[in-house]
mmJSON file of the N, C-alpha and C atoms, coordinates in Angstrom:
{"data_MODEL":{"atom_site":{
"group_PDB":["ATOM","ATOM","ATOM","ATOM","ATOM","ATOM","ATOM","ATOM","ATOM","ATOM","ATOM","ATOM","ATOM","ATOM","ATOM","ATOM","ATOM","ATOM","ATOM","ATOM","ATOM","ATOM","ATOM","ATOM","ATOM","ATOM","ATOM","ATOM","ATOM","ATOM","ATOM","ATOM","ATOM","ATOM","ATOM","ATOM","ATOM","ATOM","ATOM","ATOM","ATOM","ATOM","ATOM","ATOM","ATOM","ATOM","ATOM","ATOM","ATOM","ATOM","ATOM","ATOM","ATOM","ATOM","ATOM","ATOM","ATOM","ATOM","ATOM","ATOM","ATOM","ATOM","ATOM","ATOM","ATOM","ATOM","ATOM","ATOM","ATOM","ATOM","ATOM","ATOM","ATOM","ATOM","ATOM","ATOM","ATOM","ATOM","ATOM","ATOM","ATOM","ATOM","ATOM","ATOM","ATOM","ATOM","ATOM","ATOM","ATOM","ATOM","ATOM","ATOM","ATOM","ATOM","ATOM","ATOM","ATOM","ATOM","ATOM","ATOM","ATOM","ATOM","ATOM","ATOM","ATOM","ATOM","ATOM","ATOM","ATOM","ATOM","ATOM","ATOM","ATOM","ATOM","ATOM","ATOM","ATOM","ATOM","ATOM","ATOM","ATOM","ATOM","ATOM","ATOM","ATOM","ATOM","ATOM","ATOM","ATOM","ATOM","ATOM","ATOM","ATOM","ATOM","ATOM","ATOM","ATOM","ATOM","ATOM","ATOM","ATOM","ATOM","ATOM","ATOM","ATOM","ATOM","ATOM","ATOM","ATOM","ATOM","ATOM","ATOM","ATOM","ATOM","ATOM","ATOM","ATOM","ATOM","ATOM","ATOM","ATOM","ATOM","ATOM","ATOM","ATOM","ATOM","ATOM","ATOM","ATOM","ATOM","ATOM","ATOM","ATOM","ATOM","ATOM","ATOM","ATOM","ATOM","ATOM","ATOM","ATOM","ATOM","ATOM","ATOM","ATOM","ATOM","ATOM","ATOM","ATOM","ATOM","ATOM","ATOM","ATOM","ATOM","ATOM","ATOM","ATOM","ATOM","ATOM","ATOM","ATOM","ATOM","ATOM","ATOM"],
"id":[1,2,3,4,5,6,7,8,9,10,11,12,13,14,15,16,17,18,19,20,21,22,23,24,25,26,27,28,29,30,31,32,33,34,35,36,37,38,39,40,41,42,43,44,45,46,47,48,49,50,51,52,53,54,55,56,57,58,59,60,61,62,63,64,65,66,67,68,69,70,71,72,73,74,75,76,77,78,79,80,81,82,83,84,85,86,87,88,89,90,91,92,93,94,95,96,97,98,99,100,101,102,103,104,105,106,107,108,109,110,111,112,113,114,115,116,117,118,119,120,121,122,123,124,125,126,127,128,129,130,131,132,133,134,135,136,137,138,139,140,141,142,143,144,145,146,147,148,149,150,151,152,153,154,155,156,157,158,159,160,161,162,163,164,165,166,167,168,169,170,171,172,173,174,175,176,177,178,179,180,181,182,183,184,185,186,187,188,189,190,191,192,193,194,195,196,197,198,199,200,201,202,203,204],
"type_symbol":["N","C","C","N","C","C","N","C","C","N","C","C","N","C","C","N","C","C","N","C","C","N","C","C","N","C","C","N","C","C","N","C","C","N","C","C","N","C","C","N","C","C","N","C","C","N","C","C","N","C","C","N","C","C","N","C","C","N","C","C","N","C","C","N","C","C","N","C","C","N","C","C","N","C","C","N","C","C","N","C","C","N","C","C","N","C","C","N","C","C","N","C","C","N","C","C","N","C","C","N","C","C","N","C","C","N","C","C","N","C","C","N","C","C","N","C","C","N","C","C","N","C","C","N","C","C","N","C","C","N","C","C","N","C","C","N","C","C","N","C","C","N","C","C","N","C","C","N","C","C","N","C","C","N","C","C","N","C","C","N","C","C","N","C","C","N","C","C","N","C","C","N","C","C","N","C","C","N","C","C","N","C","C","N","C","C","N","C","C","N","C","C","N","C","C","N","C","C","N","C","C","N","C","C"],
"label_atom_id":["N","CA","C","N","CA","C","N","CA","C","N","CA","C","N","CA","C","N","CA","C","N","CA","C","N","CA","C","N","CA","C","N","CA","C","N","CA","C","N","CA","C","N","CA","C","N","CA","C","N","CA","C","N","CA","C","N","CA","C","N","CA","C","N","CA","C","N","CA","C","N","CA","C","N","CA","C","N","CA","C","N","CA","C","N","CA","C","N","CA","C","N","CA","C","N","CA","C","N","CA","C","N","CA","C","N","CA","C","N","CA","C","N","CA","C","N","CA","C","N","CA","C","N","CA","C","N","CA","C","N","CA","C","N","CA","C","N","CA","C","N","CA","C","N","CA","C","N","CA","C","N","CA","C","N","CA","C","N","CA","C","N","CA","C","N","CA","C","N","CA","C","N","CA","C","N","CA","C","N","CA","C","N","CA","C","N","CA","C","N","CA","C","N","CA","C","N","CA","C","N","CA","C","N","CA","C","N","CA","C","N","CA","C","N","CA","C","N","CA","C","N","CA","C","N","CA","C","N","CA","C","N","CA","C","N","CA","C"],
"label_alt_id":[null,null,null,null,null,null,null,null,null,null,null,null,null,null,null,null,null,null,null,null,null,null,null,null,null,null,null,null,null,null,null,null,null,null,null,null,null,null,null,null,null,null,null,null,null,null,null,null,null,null,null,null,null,null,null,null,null,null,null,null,null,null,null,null,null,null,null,null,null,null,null,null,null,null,null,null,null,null,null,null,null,null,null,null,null,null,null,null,null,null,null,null,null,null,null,null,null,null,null,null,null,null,null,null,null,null,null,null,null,null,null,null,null,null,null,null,null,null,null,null,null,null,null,null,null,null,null,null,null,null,null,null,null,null,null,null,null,null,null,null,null,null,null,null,null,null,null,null,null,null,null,null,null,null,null,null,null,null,null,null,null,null,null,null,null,null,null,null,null,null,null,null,null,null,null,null,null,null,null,null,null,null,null,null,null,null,null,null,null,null,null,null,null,null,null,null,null,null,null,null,null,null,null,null],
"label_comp_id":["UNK","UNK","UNK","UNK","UNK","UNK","UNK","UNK","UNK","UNK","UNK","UNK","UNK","UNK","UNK","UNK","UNK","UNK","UNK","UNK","UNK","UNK","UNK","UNK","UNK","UNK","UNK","UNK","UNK","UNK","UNK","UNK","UNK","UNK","UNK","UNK","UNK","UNK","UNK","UNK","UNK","UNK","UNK","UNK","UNK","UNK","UNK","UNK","UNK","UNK","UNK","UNK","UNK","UNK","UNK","UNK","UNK","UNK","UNK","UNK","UNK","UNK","UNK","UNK","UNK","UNK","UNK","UNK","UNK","UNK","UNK","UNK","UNK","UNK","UNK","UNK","UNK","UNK","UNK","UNK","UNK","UNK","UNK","UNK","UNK","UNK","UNK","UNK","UNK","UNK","UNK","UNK","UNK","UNK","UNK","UNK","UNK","UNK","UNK","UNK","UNK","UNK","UNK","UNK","UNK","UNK","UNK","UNK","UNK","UNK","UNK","UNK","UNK","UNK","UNK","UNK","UNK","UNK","UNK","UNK","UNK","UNK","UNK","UNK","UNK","UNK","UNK","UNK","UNK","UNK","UNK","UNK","UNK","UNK","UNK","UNK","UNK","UNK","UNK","UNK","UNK","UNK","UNK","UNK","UNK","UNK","UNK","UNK","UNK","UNK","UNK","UNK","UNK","UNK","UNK","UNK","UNK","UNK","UNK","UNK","UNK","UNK","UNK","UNK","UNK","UNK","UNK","UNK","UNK","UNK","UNK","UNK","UNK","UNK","UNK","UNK","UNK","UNK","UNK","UNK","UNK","UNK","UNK","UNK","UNK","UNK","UNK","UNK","UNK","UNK","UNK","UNK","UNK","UNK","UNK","UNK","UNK","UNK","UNK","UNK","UNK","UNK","UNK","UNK"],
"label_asym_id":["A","A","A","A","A","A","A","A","A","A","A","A","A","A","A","A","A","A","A","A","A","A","A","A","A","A","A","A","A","A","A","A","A","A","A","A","A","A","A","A","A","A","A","A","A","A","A","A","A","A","A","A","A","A","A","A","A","A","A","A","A","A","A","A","A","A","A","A","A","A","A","A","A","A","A","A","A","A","A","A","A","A","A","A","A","A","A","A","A","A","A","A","A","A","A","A","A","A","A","A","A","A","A","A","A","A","A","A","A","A","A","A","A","A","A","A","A","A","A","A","A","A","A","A","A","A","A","A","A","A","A","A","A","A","A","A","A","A","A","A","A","A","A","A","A","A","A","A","A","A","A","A","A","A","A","A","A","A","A","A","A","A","A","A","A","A","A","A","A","A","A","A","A","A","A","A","A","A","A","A","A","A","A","A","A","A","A","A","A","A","A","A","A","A","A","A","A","A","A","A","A","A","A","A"],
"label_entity_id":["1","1","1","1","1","1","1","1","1","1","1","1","1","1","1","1","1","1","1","1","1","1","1","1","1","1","1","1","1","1","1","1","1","1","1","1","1","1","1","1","1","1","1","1","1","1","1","1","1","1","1","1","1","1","1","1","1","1","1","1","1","1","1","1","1","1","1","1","1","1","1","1","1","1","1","1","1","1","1","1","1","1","1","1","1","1","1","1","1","1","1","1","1","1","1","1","1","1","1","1","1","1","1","1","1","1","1","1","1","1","1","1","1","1","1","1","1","1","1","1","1","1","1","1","1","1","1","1","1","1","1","1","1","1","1","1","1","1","1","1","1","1","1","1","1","1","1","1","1","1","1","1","1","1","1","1","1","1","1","1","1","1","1","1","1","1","1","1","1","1","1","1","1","1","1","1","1","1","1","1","1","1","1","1","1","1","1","1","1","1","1","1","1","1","1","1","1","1","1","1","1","1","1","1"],
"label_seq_id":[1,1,1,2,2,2,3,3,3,4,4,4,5,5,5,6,6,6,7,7,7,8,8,8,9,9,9,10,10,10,11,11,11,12,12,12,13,13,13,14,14,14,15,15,15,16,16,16,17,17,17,18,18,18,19,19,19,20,20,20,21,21,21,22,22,22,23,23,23,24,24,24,25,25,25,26,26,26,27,27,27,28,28,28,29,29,29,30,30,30,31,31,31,32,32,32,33,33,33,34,34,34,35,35,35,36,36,36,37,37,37,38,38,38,39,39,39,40,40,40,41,41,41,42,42,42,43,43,43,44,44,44,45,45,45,46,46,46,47,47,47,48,48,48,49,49,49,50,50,50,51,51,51,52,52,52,53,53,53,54,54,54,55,55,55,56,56,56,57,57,57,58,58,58,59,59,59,60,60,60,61,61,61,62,62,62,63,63,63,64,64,64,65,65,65,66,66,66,67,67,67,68,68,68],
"pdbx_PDB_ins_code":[null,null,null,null,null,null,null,null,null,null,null,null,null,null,null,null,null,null,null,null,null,null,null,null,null,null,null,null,null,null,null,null,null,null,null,null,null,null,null,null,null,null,null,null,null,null,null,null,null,null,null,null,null,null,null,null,null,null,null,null,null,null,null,null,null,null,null,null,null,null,null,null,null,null,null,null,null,null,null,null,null,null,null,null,null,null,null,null,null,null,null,null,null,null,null,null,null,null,null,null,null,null,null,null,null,null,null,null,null,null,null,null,null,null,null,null,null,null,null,null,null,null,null,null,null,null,null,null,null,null,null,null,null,null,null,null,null,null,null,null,null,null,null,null,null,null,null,null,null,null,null,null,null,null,null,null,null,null,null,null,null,null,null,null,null,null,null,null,null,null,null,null,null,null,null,null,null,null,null,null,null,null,null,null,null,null,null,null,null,null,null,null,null,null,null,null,null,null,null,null,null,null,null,null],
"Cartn_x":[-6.024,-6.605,-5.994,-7.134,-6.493,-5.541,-5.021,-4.128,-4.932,-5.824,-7.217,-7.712,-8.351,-8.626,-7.546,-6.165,-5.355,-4.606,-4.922,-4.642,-5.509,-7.193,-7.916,-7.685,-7.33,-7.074,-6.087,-5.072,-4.112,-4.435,-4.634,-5.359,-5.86,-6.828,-8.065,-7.348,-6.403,-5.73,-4.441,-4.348,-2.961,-3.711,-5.147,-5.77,-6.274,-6.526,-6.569,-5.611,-4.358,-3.301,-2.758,-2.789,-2.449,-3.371,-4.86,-5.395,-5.113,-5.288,-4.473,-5.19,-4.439,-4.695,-3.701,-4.05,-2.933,-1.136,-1.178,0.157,0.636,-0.17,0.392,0.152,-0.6,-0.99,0.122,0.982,2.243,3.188,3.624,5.094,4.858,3.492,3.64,3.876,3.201,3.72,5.592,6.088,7.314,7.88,7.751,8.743,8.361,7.554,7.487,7.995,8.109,9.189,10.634,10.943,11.742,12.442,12.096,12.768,13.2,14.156,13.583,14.458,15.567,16.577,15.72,14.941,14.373,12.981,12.423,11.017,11.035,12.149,12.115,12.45,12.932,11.959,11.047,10.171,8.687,7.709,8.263,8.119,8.27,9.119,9.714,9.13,8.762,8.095,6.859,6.446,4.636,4.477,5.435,5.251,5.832,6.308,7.056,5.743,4.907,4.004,2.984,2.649,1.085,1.622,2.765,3.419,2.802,3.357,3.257,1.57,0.954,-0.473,-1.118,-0.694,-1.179,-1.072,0.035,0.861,-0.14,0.285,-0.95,-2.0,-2.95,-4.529,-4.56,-3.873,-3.805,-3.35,-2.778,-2.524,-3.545,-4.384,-5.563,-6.893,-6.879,-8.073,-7.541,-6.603,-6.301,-6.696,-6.259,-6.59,-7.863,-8.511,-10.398,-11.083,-10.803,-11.047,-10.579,-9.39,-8.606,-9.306,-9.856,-11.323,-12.346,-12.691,-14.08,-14.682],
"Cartn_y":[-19.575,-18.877,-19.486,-19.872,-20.413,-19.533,-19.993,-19.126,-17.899,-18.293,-17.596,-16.413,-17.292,-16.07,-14.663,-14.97,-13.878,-13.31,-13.973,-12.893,-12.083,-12.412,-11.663,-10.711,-10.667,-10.008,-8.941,-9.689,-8.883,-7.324,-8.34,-7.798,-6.371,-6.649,-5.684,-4.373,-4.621,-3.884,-2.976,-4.118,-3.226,-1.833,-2.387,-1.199,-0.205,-0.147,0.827,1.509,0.903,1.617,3.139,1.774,2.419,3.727,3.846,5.215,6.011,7.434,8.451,8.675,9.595,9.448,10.432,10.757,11.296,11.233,10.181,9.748,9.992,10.198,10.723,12.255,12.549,14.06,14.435,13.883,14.287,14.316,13.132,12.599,13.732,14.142,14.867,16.379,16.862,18.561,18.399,17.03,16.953,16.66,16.507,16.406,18.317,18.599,20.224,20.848,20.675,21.019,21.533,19.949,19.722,18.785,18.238,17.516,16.397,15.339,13.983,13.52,13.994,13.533,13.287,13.919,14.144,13.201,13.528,12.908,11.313,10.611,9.29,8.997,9.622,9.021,9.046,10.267,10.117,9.3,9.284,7.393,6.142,6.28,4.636,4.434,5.71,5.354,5.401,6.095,5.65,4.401,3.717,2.531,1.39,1.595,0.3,0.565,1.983,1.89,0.907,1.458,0.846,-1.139,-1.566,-2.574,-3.589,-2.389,-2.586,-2.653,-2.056,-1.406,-3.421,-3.445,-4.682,-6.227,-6.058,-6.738,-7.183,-6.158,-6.161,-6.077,-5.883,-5.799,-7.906,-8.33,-9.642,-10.466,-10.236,-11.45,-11.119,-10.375,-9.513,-10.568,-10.35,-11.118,-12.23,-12.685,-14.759,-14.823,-13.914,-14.5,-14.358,-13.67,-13.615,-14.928,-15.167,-16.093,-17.194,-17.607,-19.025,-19.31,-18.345,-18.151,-18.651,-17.895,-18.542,-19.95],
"Cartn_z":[4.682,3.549,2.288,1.537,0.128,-0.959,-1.495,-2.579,-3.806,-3.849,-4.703,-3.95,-2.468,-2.116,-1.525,-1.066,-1.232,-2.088,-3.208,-4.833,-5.111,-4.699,-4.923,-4.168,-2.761,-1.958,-2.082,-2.162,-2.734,-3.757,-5.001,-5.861,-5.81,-4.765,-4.45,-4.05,-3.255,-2.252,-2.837,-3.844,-5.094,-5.952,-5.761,-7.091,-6.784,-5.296,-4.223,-4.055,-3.643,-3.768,-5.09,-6.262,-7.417,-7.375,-7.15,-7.55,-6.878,-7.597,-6.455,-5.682,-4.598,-3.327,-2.358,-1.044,-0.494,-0.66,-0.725,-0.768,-2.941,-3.299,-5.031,-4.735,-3.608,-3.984,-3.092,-1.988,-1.488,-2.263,-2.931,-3.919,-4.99,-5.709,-6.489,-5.895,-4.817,-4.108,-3.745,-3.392,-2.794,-4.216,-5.336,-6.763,-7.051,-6.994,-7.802,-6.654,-5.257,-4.519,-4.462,-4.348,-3.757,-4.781,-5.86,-6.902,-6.745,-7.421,-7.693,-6.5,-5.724,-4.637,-3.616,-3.167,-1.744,-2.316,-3.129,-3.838,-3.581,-3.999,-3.947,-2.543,-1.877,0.098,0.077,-0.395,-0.471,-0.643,-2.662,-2.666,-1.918,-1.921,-1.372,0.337,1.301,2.59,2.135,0.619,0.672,0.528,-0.763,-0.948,0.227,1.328,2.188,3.297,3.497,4.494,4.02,2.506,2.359,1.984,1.801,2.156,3.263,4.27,5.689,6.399,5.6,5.69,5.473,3.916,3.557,3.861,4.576,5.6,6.967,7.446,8.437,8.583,7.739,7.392,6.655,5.983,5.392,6.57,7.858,8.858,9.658,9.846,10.81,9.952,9.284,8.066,8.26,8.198,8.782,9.745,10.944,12.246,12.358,11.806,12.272,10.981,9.961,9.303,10.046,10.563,10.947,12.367,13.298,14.558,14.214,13.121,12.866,12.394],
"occupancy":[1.0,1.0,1.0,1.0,1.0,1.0,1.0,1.0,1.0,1.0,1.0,1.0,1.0,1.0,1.0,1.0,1.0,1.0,1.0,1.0,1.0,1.0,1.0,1.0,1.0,1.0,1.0,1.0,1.0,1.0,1.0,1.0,1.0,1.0,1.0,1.0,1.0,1.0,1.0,1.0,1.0,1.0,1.0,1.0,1.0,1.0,1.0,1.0,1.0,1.0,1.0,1.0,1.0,1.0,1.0,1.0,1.0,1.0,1.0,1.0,1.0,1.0,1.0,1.0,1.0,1.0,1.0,1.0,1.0,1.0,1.0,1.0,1.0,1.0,1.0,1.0,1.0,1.0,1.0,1.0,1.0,1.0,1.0,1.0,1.0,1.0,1.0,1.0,1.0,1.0,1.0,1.0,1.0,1.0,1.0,1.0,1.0,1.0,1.0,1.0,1.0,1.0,1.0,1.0,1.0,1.0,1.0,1.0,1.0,1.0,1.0,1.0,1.0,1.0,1.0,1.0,1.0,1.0,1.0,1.0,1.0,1.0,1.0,1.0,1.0,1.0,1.0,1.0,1.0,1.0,1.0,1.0,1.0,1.0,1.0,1.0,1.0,1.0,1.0,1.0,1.0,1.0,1.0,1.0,1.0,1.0,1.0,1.0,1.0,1.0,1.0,1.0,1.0,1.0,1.0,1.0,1.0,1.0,1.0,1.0,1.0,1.0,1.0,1.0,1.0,1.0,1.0,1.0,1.0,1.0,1.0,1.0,1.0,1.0,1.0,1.0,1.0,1.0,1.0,1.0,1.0,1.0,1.0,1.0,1.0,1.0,1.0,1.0,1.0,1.0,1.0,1.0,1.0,1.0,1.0,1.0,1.0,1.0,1.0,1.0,1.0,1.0,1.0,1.0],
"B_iso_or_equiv":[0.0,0.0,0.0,0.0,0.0,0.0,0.0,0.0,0.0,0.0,0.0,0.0,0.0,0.0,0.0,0.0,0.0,0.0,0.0,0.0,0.0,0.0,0.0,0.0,0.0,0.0,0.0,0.0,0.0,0.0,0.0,0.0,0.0,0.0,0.0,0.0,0.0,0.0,0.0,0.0,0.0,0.0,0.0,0.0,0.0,0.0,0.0,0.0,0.0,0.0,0.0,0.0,0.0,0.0,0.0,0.0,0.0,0.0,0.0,0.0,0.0,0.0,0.0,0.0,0.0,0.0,0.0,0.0,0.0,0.0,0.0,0.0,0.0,0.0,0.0,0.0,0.0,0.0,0.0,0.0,0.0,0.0,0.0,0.0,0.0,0.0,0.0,0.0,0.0,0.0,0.0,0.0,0.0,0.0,0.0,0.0,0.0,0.0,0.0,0.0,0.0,0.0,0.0,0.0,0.0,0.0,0.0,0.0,0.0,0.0,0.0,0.0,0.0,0.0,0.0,0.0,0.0,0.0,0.0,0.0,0.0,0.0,0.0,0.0,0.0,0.0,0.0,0.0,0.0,0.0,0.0,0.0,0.0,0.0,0.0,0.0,0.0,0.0,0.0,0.0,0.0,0.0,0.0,0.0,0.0,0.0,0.0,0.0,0.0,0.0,0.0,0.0,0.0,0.0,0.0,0.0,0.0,0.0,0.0,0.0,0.0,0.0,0.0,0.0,0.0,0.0,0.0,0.0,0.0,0.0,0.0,0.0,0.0,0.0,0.0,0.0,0.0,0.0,0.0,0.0,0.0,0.0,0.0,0.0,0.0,0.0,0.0,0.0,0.0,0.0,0.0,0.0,0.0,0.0,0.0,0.0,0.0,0.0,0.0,0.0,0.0,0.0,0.0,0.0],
"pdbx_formal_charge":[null,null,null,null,null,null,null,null,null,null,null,null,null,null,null,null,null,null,null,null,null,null,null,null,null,null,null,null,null,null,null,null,null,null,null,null,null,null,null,null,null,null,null,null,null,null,null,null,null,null,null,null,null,null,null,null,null,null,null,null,null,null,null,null,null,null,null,null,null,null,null,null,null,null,null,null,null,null,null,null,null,null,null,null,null,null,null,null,null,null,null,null,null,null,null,null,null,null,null,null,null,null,null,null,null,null,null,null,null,null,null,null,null,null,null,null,null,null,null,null,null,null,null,null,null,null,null,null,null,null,null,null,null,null,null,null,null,null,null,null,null,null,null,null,null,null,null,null,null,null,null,null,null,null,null,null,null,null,null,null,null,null,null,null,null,null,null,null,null,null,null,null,null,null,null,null,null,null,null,null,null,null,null,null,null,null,null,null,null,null,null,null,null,null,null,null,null,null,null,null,null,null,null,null],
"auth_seq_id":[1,1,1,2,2,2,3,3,3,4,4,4,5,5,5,6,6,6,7,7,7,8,8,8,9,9,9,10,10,10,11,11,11,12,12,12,13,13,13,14,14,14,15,15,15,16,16,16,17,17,17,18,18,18,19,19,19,20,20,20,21,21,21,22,22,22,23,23,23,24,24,24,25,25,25,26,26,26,27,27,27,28,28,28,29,29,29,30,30,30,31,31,31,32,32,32,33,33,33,34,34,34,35,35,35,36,36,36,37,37,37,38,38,38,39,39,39,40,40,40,41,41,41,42,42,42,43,43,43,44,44,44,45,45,45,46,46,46,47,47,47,48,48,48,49,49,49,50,50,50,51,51,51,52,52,52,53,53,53,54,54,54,55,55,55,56,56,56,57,57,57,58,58,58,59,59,59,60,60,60,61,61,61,62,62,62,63,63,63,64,64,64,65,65,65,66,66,66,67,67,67,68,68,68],
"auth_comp_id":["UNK","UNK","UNK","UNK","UNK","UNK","UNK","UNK","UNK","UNK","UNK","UNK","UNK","UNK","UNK","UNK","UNK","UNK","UNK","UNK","UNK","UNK","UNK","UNK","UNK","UNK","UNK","UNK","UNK","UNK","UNK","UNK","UNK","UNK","UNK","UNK","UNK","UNK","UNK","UNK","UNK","UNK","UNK","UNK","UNK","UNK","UNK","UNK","UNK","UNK","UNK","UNK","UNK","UNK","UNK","UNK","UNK","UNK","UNK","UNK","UNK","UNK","UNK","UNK","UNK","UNK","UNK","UNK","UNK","UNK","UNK","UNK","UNK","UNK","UNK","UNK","UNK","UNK","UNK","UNK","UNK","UNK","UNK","UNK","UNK","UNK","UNK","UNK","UNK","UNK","UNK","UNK","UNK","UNK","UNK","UNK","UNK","UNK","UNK","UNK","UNK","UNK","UNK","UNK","UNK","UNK","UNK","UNK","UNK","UNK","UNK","UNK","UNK","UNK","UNK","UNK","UNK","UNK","UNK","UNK","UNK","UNK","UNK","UNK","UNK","UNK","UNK","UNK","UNK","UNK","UNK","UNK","UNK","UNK","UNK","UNK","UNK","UNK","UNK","UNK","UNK","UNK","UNK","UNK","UNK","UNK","UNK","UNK","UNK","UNK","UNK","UNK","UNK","UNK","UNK","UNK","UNK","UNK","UNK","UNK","UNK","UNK","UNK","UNK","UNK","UNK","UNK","UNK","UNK","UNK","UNK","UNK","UNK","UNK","UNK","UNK","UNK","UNK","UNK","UNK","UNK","UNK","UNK","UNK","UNK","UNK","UNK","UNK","UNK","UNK","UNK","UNK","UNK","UNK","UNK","UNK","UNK","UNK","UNK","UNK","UNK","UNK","UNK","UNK"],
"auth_asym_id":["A","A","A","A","A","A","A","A","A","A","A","A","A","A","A","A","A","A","A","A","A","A","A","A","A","A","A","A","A","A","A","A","A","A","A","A","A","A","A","A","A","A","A","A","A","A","A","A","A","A","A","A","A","A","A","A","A","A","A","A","A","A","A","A","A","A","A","A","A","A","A","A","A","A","A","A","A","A","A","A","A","A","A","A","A","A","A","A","A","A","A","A","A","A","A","A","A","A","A","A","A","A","A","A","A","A","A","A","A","A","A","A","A","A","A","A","A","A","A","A","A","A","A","A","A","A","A","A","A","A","A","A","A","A","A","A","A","A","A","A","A","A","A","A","A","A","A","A","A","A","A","A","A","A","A","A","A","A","A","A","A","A","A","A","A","A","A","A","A","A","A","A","A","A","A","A","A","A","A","A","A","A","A","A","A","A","A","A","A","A","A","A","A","A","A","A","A","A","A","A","A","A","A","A"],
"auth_atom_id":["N","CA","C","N","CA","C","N","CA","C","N","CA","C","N","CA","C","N","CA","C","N","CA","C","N","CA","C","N","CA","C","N","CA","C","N","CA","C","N","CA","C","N","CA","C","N","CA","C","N","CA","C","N","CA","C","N","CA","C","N","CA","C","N","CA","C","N","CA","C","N","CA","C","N","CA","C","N","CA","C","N","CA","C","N","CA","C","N","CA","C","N","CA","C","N","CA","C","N","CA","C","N","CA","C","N","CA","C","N","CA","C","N","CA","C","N","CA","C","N","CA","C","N","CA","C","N","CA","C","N","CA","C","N","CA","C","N","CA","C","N","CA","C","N","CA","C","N","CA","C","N","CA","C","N","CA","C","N","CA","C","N","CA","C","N","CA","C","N","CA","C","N","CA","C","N","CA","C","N","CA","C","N","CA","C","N","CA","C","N","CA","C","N","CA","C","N","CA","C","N","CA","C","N","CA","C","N","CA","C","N","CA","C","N","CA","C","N","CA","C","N","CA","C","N","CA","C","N","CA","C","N","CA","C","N","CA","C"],
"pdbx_PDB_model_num":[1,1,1,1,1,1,1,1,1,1,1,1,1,1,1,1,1,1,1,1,1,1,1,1,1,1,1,1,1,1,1,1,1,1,1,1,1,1,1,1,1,1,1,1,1,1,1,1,1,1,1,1,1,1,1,1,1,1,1,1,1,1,1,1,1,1,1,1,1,1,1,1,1,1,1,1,1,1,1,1,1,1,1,1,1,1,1,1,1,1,1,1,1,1,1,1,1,1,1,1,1,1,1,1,1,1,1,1,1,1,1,1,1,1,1,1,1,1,1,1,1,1,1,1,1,1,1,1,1,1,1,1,1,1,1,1,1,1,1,1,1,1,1,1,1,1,1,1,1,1,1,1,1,1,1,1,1,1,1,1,1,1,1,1,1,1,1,1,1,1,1,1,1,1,1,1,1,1,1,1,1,1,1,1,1,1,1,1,1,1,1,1,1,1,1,1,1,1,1,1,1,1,1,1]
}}}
């Protein structure tokens, strides 16, 4: 996969992220909770999953592109 097309990729997948979504509608019930100690696990496993999410959805898309 060229460098273009996985920035776009990337890209695409960052701006998805950014809008809210389950994972802002958790971090935000777990900060009016439970406050900013406990909150930033919240954070930090939403952000290392969808990481992980993009991770693996971007080597899944090579291997069916690098097949074909």
């Amino acid at each position: 996969m060229d460098t273009l097309t996985w920035l776009t990729y990337v890209g695409v997948i960052f701006a998805l992220i950014i809008f809210p979504g389950p994972v802002a509608l958790l971090c935000t019930s777990h900060g009016l909770k439970f406050g900013r100690k406990h909150t930033t696990a919240t954070v930090l496993g939403g952000a290392l999953s969808s990481l992980v999410l993009m991770m693996v959805s971007s080597l899944g898309l090579g291997a069916i592109l690098a097949a074909s």
